[in-house]
N, C-alpha and C positions, 0 to 999 in steps of 0.2 A: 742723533741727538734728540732728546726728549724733548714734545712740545706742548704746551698746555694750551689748549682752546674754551674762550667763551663762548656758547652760544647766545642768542639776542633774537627770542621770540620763543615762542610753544606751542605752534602751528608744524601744519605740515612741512614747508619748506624746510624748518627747522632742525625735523625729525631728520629730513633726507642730509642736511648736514651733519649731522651728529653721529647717520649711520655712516657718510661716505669719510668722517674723517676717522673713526674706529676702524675702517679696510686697512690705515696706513701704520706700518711698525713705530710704534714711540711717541705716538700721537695719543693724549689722552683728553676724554672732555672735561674739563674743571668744573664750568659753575655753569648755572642755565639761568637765564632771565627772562622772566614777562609777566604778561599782567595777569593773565589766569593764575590763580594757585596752585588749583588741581593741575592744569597741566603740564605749570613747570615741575612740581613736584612727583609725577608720572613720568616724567623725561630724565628728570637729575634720577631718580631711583631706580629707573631702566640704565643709564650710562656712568655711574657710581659717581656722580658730578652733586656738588651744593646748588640746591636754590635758593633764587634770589625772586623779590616781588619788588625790590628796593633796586634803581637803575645805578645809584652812585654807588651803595654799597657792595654789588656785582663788581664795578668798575673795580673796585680797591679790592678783591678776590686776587689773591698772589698764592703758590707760581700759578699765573696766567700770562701766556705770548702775544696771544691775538684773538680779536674775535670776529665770529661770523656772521653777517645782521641778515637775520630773518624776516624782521617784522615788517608793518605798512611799508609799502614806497614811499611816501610821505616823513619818514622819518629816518629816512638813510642816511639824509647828512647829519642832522642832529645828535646822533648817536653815536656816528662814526666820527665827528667834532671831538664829542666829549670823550670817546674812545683815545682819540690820535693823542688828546691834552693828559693823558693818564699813562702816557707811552708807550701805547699799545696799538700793532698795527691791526688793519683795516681788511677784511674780504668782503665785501655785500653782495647780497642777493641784486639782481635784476632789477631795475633801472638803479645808475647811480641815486637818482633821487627823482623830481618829478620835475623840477624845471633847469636849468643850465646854472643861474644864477645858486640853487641851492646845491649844485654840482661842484662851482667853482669855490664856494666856501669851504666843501668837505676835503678836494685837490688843496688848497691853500693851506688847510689846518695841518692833514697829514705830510706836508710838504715843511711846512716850518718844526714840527714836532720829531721829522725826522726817521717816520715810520713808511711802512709799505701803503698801498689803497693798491685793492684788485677788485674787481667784480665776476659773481659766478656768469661766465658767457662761455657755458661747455661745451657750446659748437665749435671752438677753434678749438677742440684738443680733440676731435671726430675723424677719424682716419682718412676717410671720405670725403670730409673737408679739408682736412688737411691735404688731401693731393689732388684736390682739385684747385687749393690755393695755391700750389707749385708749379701747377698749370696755367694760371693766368699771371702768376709772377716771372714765368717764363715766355711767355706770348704765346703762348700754343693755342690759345683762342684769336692771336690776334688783336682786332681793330678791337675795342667791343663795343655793342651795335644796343641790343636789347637785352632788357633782365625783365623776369617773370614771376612774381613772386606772390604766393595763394597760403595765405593762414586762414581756410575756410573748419572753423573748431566748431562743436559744439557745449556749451556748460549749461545744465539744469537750471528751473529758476530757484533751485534750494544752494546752489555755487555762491548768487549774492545774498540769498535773504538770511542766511545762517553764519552772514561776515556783517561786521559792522563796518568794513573799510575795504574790501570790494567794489566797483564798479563807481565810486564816491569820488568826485573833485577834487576833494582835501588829502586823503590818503592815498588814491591809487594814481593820483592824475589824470585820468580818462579811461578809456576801460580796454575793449581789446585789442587797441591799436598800444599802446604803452604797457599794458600786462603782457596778454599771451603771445603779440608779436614784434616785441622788441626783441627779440632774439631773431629774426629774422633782416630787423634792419640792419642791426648789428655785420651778421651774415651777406647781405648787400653790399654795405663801406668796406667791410673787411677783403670782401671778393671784389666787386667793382667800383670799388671807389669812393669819393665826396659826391654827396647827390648837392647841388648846385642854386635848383629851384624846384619847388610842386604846387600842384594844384589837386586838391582833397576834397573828396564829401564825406558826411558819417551822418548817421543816422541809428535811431533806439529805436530797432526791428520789432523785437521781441521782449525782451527783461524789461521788468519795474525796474530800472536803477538810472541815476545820473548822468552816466555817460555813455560810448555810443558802445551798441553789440556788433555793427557793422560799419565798416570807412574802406574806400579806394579814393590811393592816392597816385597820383602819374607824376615819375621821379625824369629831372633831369641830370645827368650829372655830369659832371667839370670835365672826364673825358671828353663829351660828345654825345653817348648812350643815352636812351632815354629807357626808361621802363616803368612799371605798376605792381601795385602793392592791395593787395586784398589784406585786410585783419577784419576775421570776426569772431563771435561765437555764439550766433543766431544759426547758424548751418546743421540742421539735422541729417544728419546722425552726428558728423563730426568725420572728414577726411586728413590724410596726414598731408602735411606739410608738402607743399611743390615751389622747387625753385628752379625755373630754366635759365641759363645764363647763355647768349649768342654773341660772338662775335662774328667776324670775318672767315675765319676757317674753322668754322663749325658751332655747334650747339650742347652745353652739357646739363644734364636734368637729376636733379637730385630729388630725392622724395623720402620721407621720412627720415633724414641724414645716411640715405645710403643714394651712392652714385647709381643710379638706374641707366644710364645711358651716358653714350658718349662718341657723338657720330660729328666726328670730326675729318677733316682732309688726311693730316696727317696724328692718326692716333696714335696714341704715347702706347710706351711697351708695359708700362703700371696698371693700367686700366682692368683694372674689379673690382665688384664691391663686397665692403665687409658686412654690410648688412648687421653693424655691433649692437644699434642700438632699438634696446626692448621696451622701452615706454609707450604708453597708446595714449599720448599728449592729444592726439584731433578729442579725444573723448571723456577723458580723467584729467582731471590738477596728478594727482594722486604719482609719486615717482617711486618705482618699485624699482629700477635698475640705475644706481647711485654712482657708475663708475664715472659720467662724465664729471660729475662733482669732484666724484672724489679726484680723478684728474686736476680741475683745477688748483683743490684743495694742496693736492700736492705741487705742484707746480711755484703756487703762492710760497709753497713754507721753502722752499730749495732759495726763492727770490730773497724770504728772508737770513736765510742761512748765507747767505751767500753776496747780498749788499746786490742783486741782479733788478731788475724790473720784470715783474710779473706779466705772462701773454697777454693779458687783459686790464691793465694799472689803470689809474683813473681817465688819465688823459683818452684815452683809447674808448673807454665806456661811454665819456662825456658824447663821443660823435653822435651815438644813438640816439640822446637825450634830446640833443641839439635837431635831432631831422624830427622826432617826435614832436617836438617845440614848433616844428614850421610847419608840419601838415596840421597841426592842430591850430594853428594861426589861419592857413587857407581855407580850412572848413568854415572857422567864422569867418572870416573877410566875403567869401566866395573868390578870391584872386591870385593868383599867382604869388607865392611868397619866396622870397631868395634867402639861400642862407649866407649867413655873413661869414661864417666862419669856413664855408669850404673854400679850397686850393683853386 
């Protein structure tokens, strides 16, 4: 069945949506929206899509299915509100939005309107991850004890000074702990669980910008386990992604989302990595290998084809938001902050 997509922004992110949803048979891009002219006009002309510079006028863009939001985190529920109220489902970029409360308006809109909410979190559709989360849904690690978790990135100072809503309060929510490592906490709850309570520092290392380039946060969570959370991108050069997870019967170490190790008691007969994905995320925004998108991408439209709930639907995304929301409460307090919402 044939599906028509908006995109919602004319940035990079944007691009990478528009190439990962063109991978998929029947998938075409309709209209493009945002505030630049030239670039949404460079994007609709590259993807045979109408531009828009007009938000409502997009919106009313028919046949359109669904659309993709791009833009600021600051405006993901806004968008994706007036999205849901035009009957049209909902994919967003990373973070649902930047605080819970503007999380649970955009849950509630699409919810009463009757449409899908998913968010891009293309680590759970990572082969990698995924059987490493078969493994801890099966206890093969056990108790679990510790998580280890290192988004040590680096971004240029021309990453925020060439954004007007980069690194900013208002748009991004805070900087590399809610940009470039919420995919990582995501990755955390989804593998080990409701983090419980933390206690956070951050700190503006390096970049002229608002909010912090480096934060460690020490997670408790509702199992038992406790662990830490590195996000920066003051880190030169910029290293990939490290997540250890230990329990009881052993330790498993992912890096880059490919399973590097896995020294376990009793190791599973599954155990290799695919090594699939090609992005140099510790060093570039910049996504040149679009399949985890397009994964999602597809994934989403099966949910809507099919009346299912998306790997990733809002409620699922909200967790993130919500641990993001309490280390960024303990760095101000200096105190121990609990979340209310985990199990």
């Amino acid at each position: 069945m044939d599906r028509k997509i908006g995109i919602v922004g004319g940035g990079n992110i944007s691009q990478t949506h528009a190439r990962a949803a063109l991978q998929i048979p029947g998938v075409q891009v309709a209209a493009v929206y945002g505030a630049n002219p030239d670039k949404v006009a460079r994007m609709a002309a590259e993807h045979g899509a109408t531009p828009y510079t007009d938000f409502e006028k997009f919106l009313a863009h028919r046949p359109m299915d669904f659309v993709a939001i791009g833009s600021p985190s600051g405006l993901h529920a806004e968008q994706g509100i007036a999205a849901a109220r035009r009957g049209l489902h909902v994919l967003s970029e990373k973070p649902l939005d930047i605080t819970t409360a503007r999380a649970d308006s955009l849950i509630a809109a699409t919810d009463k309107a009757g449409v899908k909410l998913g968010v891009f979190f293309q680590d759970r559709f990572k082969a990698d991850l995924l059987r490493v989360k078969g493994w801890m849904d099966a206890g093969v690690l056990g108790k679990p004890i510790l998580a280890d978790a290192r988004v040590k990135w680096f971004r240029p100072e021309s990453y925020y000074a060439d954004s007007h809503w980069r690194g900013t309060l208002g748009l991004d929510g805070g900087g590399a702990l809610i940009n470039q490592a919420i995919h990582t906490a995501d990755l955390l709850l989804w593998l080990f669980g409701d983090v419980s309570a933390v206690h956070a520092v951050r700190k503006t290392a390096l970049h002229q910008i608002e909010a912090e380039d480096t934060l460690v946060a020490t997670l408790e969570f509702a199992n038992g386990a406790i662990g830490t959370l590195q996000a920066t991108t003051s880190v030169y050069p910029g290293y990939p992604r490290r997540v250890e997870l230990t329990g009881s019967e052993g330790t498993v170490i992912i890096e880059h989302d490919r399973l590097v190790a896995a020294d376990l008691r009793n190791a599973p007969s599954d155990f290799r990595s695919t090594g699939d994905d090609q992005n140099t995320s510790a060093r570039s925004a910049t996504v040149s290998d679009v399949r985890g998108h397009q994964a999602v991408l597809e994934d989403f439209i099966h949910a809507m084809q099919t009346n299912a709930t998306p790997r990733c639907a809002g409620a699922e995304a909200r967790r993130s938001v919500a641990l993001v929301e309490a280390i960024y409460a303990a760095c101000a307090s200096g105190r121990r902050i609990e979340l209310r919402s985990a199990s």
